[in-house]
N, C-alpha and C positions, 0 to 999 in steps of 0.2 A: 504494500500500500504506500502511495507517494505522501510526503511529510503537507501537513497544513496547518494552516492559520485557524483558528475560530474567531469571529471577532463580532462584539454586540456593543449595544450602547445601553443605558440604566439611566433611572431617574427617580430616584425615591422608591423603589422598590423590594425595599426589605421585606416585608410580607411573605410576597412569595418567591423571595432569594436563595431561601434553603432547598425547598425542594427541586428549584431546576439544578442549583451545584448538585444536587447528590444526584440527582438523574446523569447529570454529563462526566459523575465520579463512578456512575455503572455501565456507562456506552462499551462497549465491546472493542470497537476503537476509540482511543480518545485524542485529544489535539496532540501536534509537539506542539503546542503555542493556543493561548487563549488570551486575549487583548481585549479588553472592558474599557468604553469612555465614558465616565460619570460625568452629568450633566451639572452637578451641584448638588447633587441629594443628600438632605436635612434629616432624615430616617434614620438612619445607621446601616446605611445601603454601602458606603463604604467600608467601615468599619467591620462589617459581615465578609465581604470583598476579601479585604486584603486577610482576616483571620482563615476563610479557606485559601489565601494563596498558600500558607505555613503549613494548612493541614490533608490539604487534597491533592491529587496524583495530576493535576489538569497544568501547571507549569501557566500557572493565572498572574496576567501586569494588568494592574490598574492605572488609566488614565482620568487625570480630572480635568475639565475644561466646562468649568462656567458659564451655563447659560447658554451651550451648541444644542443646537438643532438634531435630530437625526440622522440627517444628511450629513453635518458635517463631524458626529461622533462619527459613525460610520467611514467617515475615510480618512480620519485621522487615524482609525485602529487600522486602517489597511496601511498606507502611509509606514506604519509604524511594525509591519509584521517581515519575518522575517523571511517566510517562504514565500513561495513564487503562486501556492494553490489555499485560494479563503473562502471557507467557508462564514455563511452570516445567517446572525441571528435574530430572534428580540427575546428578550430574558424575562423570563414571568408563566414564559412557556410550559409544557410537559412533551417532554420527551423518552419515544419508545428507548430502548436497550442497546436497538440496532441501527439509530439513526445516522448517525454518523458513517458506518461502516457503508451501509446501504447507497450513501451520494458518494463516499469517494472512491467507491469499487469502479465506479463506473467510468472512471479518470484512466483506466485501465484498457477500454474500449481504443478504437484506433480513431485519432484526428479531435475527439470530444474535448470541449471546451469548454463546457459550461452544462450545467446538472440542475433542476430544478426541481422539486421537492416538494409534494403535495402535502395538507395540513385539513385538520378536522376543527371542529367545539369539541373541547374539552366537554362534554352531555351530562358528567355527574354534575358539574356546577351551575345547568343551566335548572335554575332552583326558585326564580322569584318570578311573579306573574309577567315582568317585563322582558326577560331574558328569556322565557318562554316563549312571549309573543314575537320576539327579533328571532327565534326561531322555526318558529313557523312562515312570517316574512320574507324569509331566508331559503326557504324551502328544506333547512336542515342542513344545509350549507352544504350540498350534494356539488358536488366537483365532476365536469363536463372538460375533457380532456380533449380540446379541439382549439382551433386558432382565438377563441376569443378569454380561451387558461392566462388569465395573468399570473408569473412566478410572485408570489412575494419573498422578499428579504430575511424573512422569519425563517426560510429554508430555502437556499439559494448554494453551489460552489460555483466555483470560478478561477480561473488563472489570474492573477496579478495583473496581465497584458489585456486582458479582456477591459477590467476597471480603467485601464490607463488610454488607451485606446476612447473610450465610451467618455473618458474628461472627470470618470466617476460619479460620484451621487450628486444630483444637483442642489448645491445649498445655495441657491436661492429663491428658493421656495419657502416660505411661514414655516408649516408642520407638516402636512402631507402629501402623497403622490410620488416621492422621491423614487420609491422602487415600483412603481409603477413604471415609469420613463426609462428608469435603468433597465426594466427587461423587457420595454419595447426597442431601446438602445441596442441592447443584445439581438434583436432580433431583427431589423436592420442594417445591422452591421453585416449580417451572418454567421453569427459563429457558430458553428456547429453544436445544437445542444441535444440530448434528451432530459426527461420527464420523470422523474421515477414515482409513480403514482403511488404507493405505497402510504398510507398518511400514517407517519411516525413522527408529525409535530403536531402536538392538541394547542390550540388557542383558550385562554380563559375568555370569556366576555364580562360586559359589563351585568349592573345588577338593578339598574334604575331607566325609568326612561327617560330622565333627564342625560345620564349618559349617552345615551344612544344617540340621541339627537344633537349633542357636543361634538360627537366622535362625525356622525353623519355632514356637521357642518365643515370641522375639519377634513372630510373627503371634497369636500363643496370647495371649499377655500382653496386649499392645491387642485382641484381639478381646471378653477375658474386662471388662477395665476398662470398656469401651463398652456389652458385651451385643450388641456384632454379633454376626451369625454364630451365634446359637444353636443351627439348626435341624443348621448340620454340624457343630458342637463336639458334639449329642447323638447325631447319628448314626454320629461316628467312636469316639464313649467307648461304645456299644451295642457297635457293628461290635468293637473291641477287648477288651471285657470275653468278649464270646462266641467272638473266636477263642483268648483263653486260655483258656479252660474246655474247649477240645476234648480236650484233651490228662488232665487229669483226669475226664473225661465218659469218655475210653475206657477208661482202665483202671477205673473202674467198672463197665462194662460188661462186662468182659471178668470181672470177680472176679463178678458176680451168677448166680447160678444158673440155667442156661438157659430153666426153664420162664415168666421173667422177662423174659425180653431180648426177646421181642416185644413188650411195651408200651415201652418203649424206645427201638426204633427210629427212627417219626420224631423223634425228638431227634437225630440226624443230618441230621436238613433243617434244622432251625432252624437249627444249628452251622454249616452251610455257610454263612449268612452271613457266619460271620468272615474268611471267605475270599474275600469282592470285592474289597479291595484287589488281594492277589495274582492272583485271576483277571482284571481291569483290567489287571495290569502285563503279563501275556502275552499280551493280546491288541494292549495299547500294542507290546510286542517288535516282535508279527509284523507288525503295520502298517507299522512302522519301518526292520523287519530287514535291514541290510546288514552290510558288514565292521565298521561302527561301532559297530554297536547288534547283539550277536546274544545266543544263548543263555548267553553267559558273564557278560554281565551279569546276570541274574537271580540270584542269592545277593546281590549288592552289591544288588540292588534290593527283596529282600526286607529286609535288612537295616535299607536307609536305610527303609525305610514302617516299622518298627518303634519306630525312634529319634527320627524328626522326629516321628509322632501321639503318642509318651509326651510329647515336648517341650511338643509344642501344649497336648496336653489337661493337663498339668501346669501350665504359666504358666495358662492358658484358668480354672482354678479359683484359680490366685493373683491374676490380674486382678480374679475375678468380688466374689472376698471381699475384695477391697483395703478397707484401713481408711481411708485416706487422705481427709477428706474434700470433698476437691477432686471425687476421680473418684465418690465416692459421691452428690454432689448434680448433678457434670456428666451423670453418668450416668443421673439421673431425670429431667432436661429435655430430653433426648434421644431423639427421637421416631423415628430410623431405625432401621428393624434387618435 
Protein backbone atom coordinates (compact mmCIF):
# COMPACT_ATOMS: atom_id res chain seq x y z
CA UNK A 1 0.00 0.00 0.00
CA UNK A 2 1.58 3.46 -1.13
CA UNK A 3 2.20 5.81 2.07
CA UNK A 4 -0.43 8.86 2.71
CA UNK A 5 -1.53 11.89 4.16
CA UNK A 6 -5.00 12.02 6.14
CA UNK A 7 -5.74 15.43 6.42
CA UNK A 8 -9.08 17.30 8.03
CA UNK A 9 -9.90 20.42 9.51
CA UNK A 10 -11.83 20.93 13.22
CA UNK A 11 -13.64 23.48 14.89
CA UNK A 12 -14.92 23.13 18.31
CA UNK A 13 -15.40 19.62 18.04
CA UNK A 14 -14.70 17.92 21.19
CA UNK A 15 -17.86 16.13 21.57
CA UNK A 16 -17.49 13.98 19.00
CA UNK A 17 -13.43 13.93 18.84
CA UNK A 18 -13.09 10.77 20.77
CA UNK A 19 -14.99 8.56 18.90
CA UNK A 20 -13.73 9.33 15.39
CA UNK A 21 -9.75 9.10 16.81
CA UNK A 22 -10.48 5.65 18.18
CA UNK A 23 -12.26 4.70 14.96
CA UNK A 24 -9.06 5.99 12.60
CA UNK A 25 -6.97 4.03 15.85
CA UNK A 26 -8.80 0.66 14.53
CA UNK A 27 -8.76 1.23 10.55
CA UNK A 28 -6.82 -1.66 9.26
CA UNK A 29 -4.61 0.67 7.47
CA UNK A 30 -3.83 3.63 9.05
CA UNK A 31 -2.15 7.02 7.99
CA UNK A 32 1.99 7.60 7.89
CA UNK A 33 0.76 11.08 8.50
CA UNK A 34 -2.41 12.69 9.87
CA UNK A 35 -2.58 16.65 9.63
CA UNK A 36 -5.41 18.40 11.72
CA UNK A 37 -6.09 22.45 11.08
CA UNK A 38 -7.92 23.94 14.17
CA UNK A 39 -9.80 26.67 13.28
CA UNK A 40 -9.76 28.32 16.98
CA UNK A 41 -11.65 25.82 18.83
CA UNK A 42 -12.77 27.16 22.46
CA UNK A 43 -13.85 23.25 23.48
CA UNK A 44 -10.97 21.51 24.33
CA UNK A 45 -10.81 20.35 20.78
CA UNK A 46 -7.22 20.96 20.82
CA UNK A 47 -6.20 19.94 23.95
CA UNK A 48 -8.05 16.28 23.00
CA UNK A 49 -5.93 16.65 19.80
CA UNK A 50 -2.60 16.84 20.74
CA UNK A 51 -3.31 14.35 24.11
CA UNK A 52 -4.08 11.56 21.36
CA UNK A 53 -1.00 12.71 19.34
CA UNK A 54 1.00 11.09 22.62
CA UNK A 55 -1.37 8.30 22.95
CA UNK A 56 -2.50 6.86 19.52
CA UNK A 57 -0.68 4.96 16.65
CA UNK A 58 -2.19 7.63 13.85
CA UNK A 59 1.42 9.90 13.96
CA UNK A 60 -1.31 13.05 14.47
CA UNK A 61 0.33 17.26 13.94
CA UNK A 62 -1.90 19.68 14.98
CA UNK A 63 -2.21 22.81 13.01
CA UNK A 64 -3.96 26.13 14.46
CA UNK A 65 -4.99 28.99 12.23
CA UNK A 66 -7.44 31.22 13.55
CA UNK A 67 -10.52 31.90 12.05
CA UNK A 68 -9.74 29.65 8.37
CA UNK A 69 -12.35 28.60 6.54
CA UNK A 70 -12.47 25.20 5.31
CA UNK A 71 -11.07 25.72 2.38
CA UNK A 72 -8.36 27.14 3.50
CA UNK A 73 -7.68 24.56 6.63
CA UNK A 74 -7.84 22.17 4.13
CA UNK A 75 -4.95 23.15 2.18
CA UNK A 76 -2.82 24.35 4.51
CA UNK A 77 -2.94 20.41 5.84
CA UNK A 78 -2.14 19.51 2.21
CA UNK A 79 0.45 22.36 1.85
CA UNK A 80 1.98 20.88 4.93
CA UNK A 81 1.99 16.90 4.32
CA UNK A 82 4.56 15.04 3.46
CA UNK A 83 3.40 12.53 0.97
CA UNK A 84 2.64 12.91 -2.44
CA UNK A 85 -1.14 10.62 -1.88
CA UNK A 86 -4.04 12.74 0.73
CA UNK A 87 -6.48 11.45 1.70
CA UNK A 88 -9.49 14.11 3.38
CA UNK A 89 -11.77 14.33 5.71
CA UNK A 90 -14.36 16.01 8.15
CA UNK A 91 -13.89 14.86 11.78
CA UNK A 92 -17.16 14.25 13.62
CA UNK A 93 -17.50 11.58 11.21
CA UNK A 94 -17.87 7.58 11.88
CA UNK A 95 -15.83 5.45 10.23
CA UNK A 96 -16.17 1.71 9.07
CA UNK A 97 -12.79 -0.48 10.18
CA UNK A 98 -11.81 -0.73 6.48
CA UNK A 99 -12.15 2.74 5.37
CA UNK A 100 -9.04 3.78 4.72
CA UNK A 101 -7.77 0.57 3.23
CA UNK A 102 -10.70 0.37 0.82
CA UNK A 103 -9.61 4.02 -1.02
CA UNK A 104 -6.05 3.57 -1.01
CA UNK A 105 -6.04 -0.09 -2.59
CA UNK A 106 -7.35 1.35 -5.31
CA UNK A 107 -4.20 3.65 -5.99
CA UNK A 108 -2.98 0.32 -6.98
CA UNK A 109 -5.01 0.09 -10.16
CA UNK A 110 -3.18 1.33 -13.22
CA UNK A 111 -3.09 5.33 -14.30
CA UNK A 112 -6.00 6.14 -11.03
CA UNK A 113 -5.76 9.34 -9.64
CA UNK A 114 -8.15 10.08 -7.70
CA UNK A 115 -10.76 7.64 -5.51
CA UNK A 116 -13.86 8.82 -4.31
CA UNK A 117 -15.78 7.53 -1.55
CA UNK A 118 -19.38 7.15 -0.95
CA UNK A 119 -20.98 8.10 2.63
CA UNK A 120 -24.26 7.34 4.42
CA UNK A 121 -26.43 9.17 7.89
CA UNK A 122 -25.18 7.84 10.51
CA UNK A 123 -29.49 6.36 11.11
CA UNK A 124 -28.98 5.58 14.84
CA UNK A 125 -28.78 9.35 15.47
CA UNK A 126 -31.33 10.27 13.25
CA UNK A 127 -33.52 10.58 16.77
CA UNK A 128 -35.57 13.92 16.89
CA UNK A 129 -38.73 14.69 14.93
CA UNK A 130 -36.57 17.20 12.69
CA UNK A 131 -33.66 14.90 11.65
CA UNK A 132 -36.31 12.57 10.96
CA UNK A 133 -38.06 14.62 8.65
CA UNK A 134 -34.51 15.86 6.63
CA UNK A 135 -34.76 12.27 6.35
CA UNK A 136 -37.36 11.50 4.66
CA UNK A 137 -36.79 14.95 2.55
CA UNK A 138 -33.65 13.31 1.73
CA UNK A 139 -35.13 10.26 0.51
CA UNK A 140 -32.77 8.52 3.07
CA UNK A 141 -29.92 9.89 1.50
CA UNK A 142 -29.92 6.91 -1.00
CA UNK A 143 -26.75 7.51 -3.38
CA UNK A 144 -27.29 7.36 -7.24
CA UNK A 145 -23.89 6.56 -8.70
CA UNK A 146 -24.09 8.35 -12.01
CA UNK A 147 -22.79 11.62 -13.44
CA UNK A 148 -24.71 13.86 -11.33
CA UNK A 149 -22.58 11.76 -7.65
CA UNK A 150 -20.82 14.66 -6.38
CA UNK A 151 -17.48 13.25 -4.38
CA UNK A 152 -17.47 15.12 -1.16
CA UNK A 153 -14.21 15.80 0.90
CA UNK A 154 -15.59 13.90 3.88
CA UNK A 155 -14.06 10.84 1.70
CA UNK A 156 -12.08 11.84 -1.00
CA UNK A 157 -7.99 10.42 -2.11
CA UNK A 158 -5.83 12.05 -4.40
CA UNK A 159 -2.20 12.71 -5.53
CA UNK A 160 -0.79 15.84 -4.22
CA UNK A 161 -0.47 16.82 -8.35
CA UNK A 162 -4.12 16.55 -8.77
CA UNK A 163 -4.71 19.40 -5.62
CA UNK A 164 -1.91 21.47 -7.25
CA UNK A 165 -2.81 21.22 -10.62
CA UNK A 166 -6.82 22.17 -9.69
CA UNK A 167 -5.13 25.77 -7.79
CA UNK A 168 -6.74 23.44 -4.70
CA UNK A 169 -9.62 24.24 -2.45
CA UNK A 170 -11.13 27.44 -3.34
CA UNK A 171 -10.84 29.98 -0.26
CA UNK A 172 -12.65 32.38 -1.60
CA UNK A 173 -15.64 31.21 -0.91
CA UNK A 174 -17.62 32.33 2.81
CA UNK A 175 -18.29 28.40 4.17
CA UNK A 176 -19.49 26.21 1.44
CA UNK A 177 -19.30 24.46 -1.85
CA UNK A 178 -15.55 24.24 -1.62
CA UNK A 179 -15.57 20.46 -2.52
CA UNK A 180 -18.03 20.72 -4.49
CA UNK A 181 -15.96 22.75 -7.26
CA UNK A 182 -12.88 20.67 -6.40
CA UNK A 183 -14.52 17.58 -7.71
CA UNK A 184 -16.13 19.19 -10.44
CA UNK A 185 -12.23 20.56 -10.87
CA UNK A 186 -11.40 16.91 -10.94
CA UNK A 187 -13.50 16.05 -13.40
CA UNK A 188 -12.79 18.43 -15.94
CA UNK A 189 -9.58 18.29 -15.76
CA UNK A 190 -9.74 14.50 -16.33
CA UNK A 191 -8.08 12.76 -14.17
CA UNK A 192 -8.79 9.42 -14.06
CA UNK A 193 -10.88 8.42 -11.12
CA UNK A 194 -13.09 5.78 -9.72
CA UNK A 195 -15.91 5.55 -7.08
CA UNK A 196 -15.69 3.10 -4.42
CA UNK A 197 -19.22 2.85 -3.47
CA UNK A 198 -18.95 1.01 -0.48
CA UNK A 199 -20.39 3.79 2.23
CA UNK A 200 -17.62 3.36 5.12
CA UNK A 201 -18.19 7.03 6.13
CA UNK A 202 -21.52 7.76 8.23
CA UNK A 203 -22.36 11.59 8.50
CA UNK A 204 -23.82 12.63 11.96
CA UNK A 205 -26.63 15.25 11.07
CA UNK A 206 -28.02 17.84 12.67
CA UNK A 207 -30.99 17.72 15.49
CA UNK A 208 -33.12 20.93 15.07
CA UNK A 209 -34.62 22.44 12.30
CA UNK A 210 -33.21 25.58 12.86
CA UNK A 211 -30.09 23.65 11.97
CA UNK A 212 -31.20 22.49 8.80
CA UNK A 213 -32.09 25.60 7.44
CA UNK A 214 -28.54 27.37 8.60
CA UNK A 215 -26.79 24.58 7.05
CA UNK A 216 -29.36 24.63 3.86
CA UNK A 217 -28.41 28.45 3.77
CA UNK A 218 -24.84 27.88 3.91
CA UNK A 219 -25.37 25.59 0.74
CA UNK A 220 -27.23 28.78 -0.75
CA UNK A 221 -24.52 31.09 0.10
CA UNK A 222 -21.46 29.11 -1.79
CA UNK A 223 -23.65 27.96 -4.37
CA UNK A 224 -24.82 31.67 -5.18
CA UNK A 225 -20.95 33.14 -4.77
CA UNK A 226 -19.74 30.40 -7.34
CA UNK A 227 -22.82 30.31 -9.65
CA UNK A 228 -23.06 26.56 -9.16
CA UNK A 229 -26.18 25.02 -9.13
CA UNK A 230 -28.17 27.48 -11.16
CA UNK A 231 -30.35 25.31 -12.85
CA UNK A 232 -31.83 24.18 -9.02
CA UNK A 233 -31.55 27.56 -7.38
CA UNK A 234 -34.15 28.50 -10.54
CA UNK A 235 -36.17 25.62 -10.32
CA UNK A 236 -36.65 25.73 -6.50
CA UNK A 237 -37.28 29.82 -6.51
CA UNK A 238 -40.07 29.00 -9.63
CA UNK A 239 -41.35 25.79 -7.61
CA UNK A 240 -41.78 28.25 -4.42
CA UNK A 241 -42.90 31.48 -5.89
CA UNK A 242 -45.95 29.30 -7.50
CA UNK A 243 -46.74 27.32 -4.46
CA UNK A 244 -47.28 30.66 -2.70
CA UNK A 245 -49.40 32.04 -5.02
CA UNK A 246 -51.87 29.01 -4.63
CA UNK A 247 -53.34 30.38 -1.96
CA UNK A 248 -54.00 33.92 -3.24
CA UNK A 249 -54.84 32.26 -6.82
CA UNK A 250 -57.98 30.70 -4.98
CA UNK A 251 -59.48 33.17 -3.35
CA UNK A 252 -59.40 34.82 -6.44
CA UNK A 253 -61.09 32.55 -7.98
CA UNK A 254 -63.54 31.88 -5.65
CA UNK A 255 -64.57 36.06 -5.52
CA UNK A 256 -64.76 36.06 -9.63
CA UNK A 257 -67.93 35.71 -11.06
CA UNK A 258 -68.78 32.37 -12.22
CA UNK A 259 -69.33 32.91 -15.88
CA UNK A 260 -65.37 33.46 -15.45
CA UNK A 261 -63.83 30.63 -13.74
CA UNK A 262 -63.75 28.42 -16.77
CA UNK A 263 -60.97 30.38 -18.28
CA UNK A 264 -59.21 29.82 -15.10
CA UNK A 265 -59.07 26.62 -14.44
CA UNK A 266 -56.19 25.28 -15.96
CA UNK A 267 -54.36 27.70 -13.61
CA UNK A 268 -54.65 24.97 -11.22
CA UNK A 269 -52.35 22.69 -13.25
CA UNK A 270 -49.68 25.10 -13.53
CA UNK A 271 -50.06 25.78 -9.53
CA UNK A 272 -49.74 22.19 -8.84
CA UNK A 273 -46.26 22.56 -9.56
CA UNK A 274 -45.74 24.13 -6.26
CA UNK A 275 -46.57 21.11 -4.89
CA UNK A 276 -43.53 18.60 -5.91
CA UNK A 277 -41.68 19.09 -3.16
CA UNK A 278 -44.58 17.87 -0.82
CA UNK A 279 -45.77 15.35 -3.26
CA UNK A 280 -41.74 13.87 -3.26
CA UNK A 281 -42.00 13.85 0.54
CA UNK A 282 -44.88 11.35 0.44
CA UNK A 283 -43.83 9.35 -1.79
CA UNK A 284 -40.09 9.54 0.02
CA UNK A 285 -42.65 8.50 3.57
CA UNK A 286 -44.19 5.45 1.84
CA UNK A 287 -40.86 4.06 0.43
CA UNK A 288 -39.56 4.57 3.96
CA UNK A 289 -42.43 3.91 6.07
CA UNK A 290 -41.90 2.01 9.34
CA UNK A 291 -42.33 2.82 13.18
CA UNK A 292 -39.42 5.46 12.37
CA UNK A 293 -40.50 7.24 9.57
CA UNK A 294 -44.40 7.30 9.23
CA UNK A 295 -47.35 9.69 8.63
CA UNK A 296 -46.45 11.86 11.72
CA UNK A 297 -43.70 13.01 10.23
CA UNK A 298 -45.15 14.86 7.54
CA UNK A 299 -46.06 18.41 9.17
CA UNK A 300 -42.32 18.56 10.43
CA UNK A 301 -41.47 17.64 6.85
CA UNK A 302 -43.41 20.10 5.37
CA UNK A 303 -42.34 22.59 7.51
CA UNK A 304 -38.51 21.93 7.27
CA UNK A 305 -38.95 22.12 2.98
CA UNK A 306 -40.24 25.54 3.68
CA UNK A 307 -37.51 26.95 5.99
CA UNK A 308 -34.23 25.30 4.41
CA UNK A 309 -35.52 26.42 0.31
CA UNK A 310 -36.23 30.27 1.85
CA UNK A 311 -32.79 29.79 3.55
CA UNK A 312 -31.06 28.40 0.28
CA UNK A 313 -32.77 30.77 -2.14
CA UNK A 314 -32.15 33.68 0.38
CA UNK A 315 -28.19 33.22 0.94
CA UNK A 316 -28.23 31.70 -3.13
CA UNK A 317 -29.12 35.61 -4.10
CA UNK A 318 -26.69 37.19 -1.25
CA UNK A 319 -23.87 34.81 -2.73
CA UNK A 320 -24.94 35.68 -6.40
CA UNK A 321 -24.67 39.75 -5.62
CA UNK A 322 -21.61 39.52 -3.24
CA UNK A 323 -19.63 42.63 -3.63
CA UNK A 324 -16.66 41.25 -2.51
CA UNK A 325 -14.30 41.30 -5.17
CA UNK A 326 -12.41 38.33 -4.59
CA UNK A 327 -15.77 36.09 -5.35
CA UNK A 328 -16.73 38.42 -8.16
CA UNK A 329 -13.41 37.96 -10.39
CA UNK A 330 -13.12 34.05 -8.77
CA UNK A 331 -16.33 33.64 -9.86
CA UNK A 332 -15.74 34.70 -13.71
CA UNK A 333 -12.69 32.30 -14.06
CA UNK A 334 -14.68 29.61 -13.03
CA UNK A 335 -15.77 27.49 -15.73
CA UNK A 336 -17.96 24.63 -13.78
CA UNK A 337 -21.25 24.81 -13.15
Amino acid sequence: MKKFTLVSTVFNEAKRLDESLQELENQTLKPDETIIVDAGSTDGTVEKLNAAAQNLHINLKVIIEKGCTVAQGRNLAIKNASNNLIVSTDFGCKYKKDWLESLVKHFDEKDVEVVGGAFLVNEDEVDTPAAKADFIIQNGYRINFDETFSVSSRSIAYYKYVWQKIGGYPEWLTLAADDTIFWRQIKKHGFKYVIDQRPLVYWNRHKTATQFAKEAGRYGLGDGESGINYKNFLSSLAETLTRYSIIPFTIFFILIPAPYKKIFWPFFIFLAFGLRSYKNVVKNMLSLQDNKYNWKNLPMCFYMIETQRIAYIKNYFKGMFSKRREVIEARKRLDVK
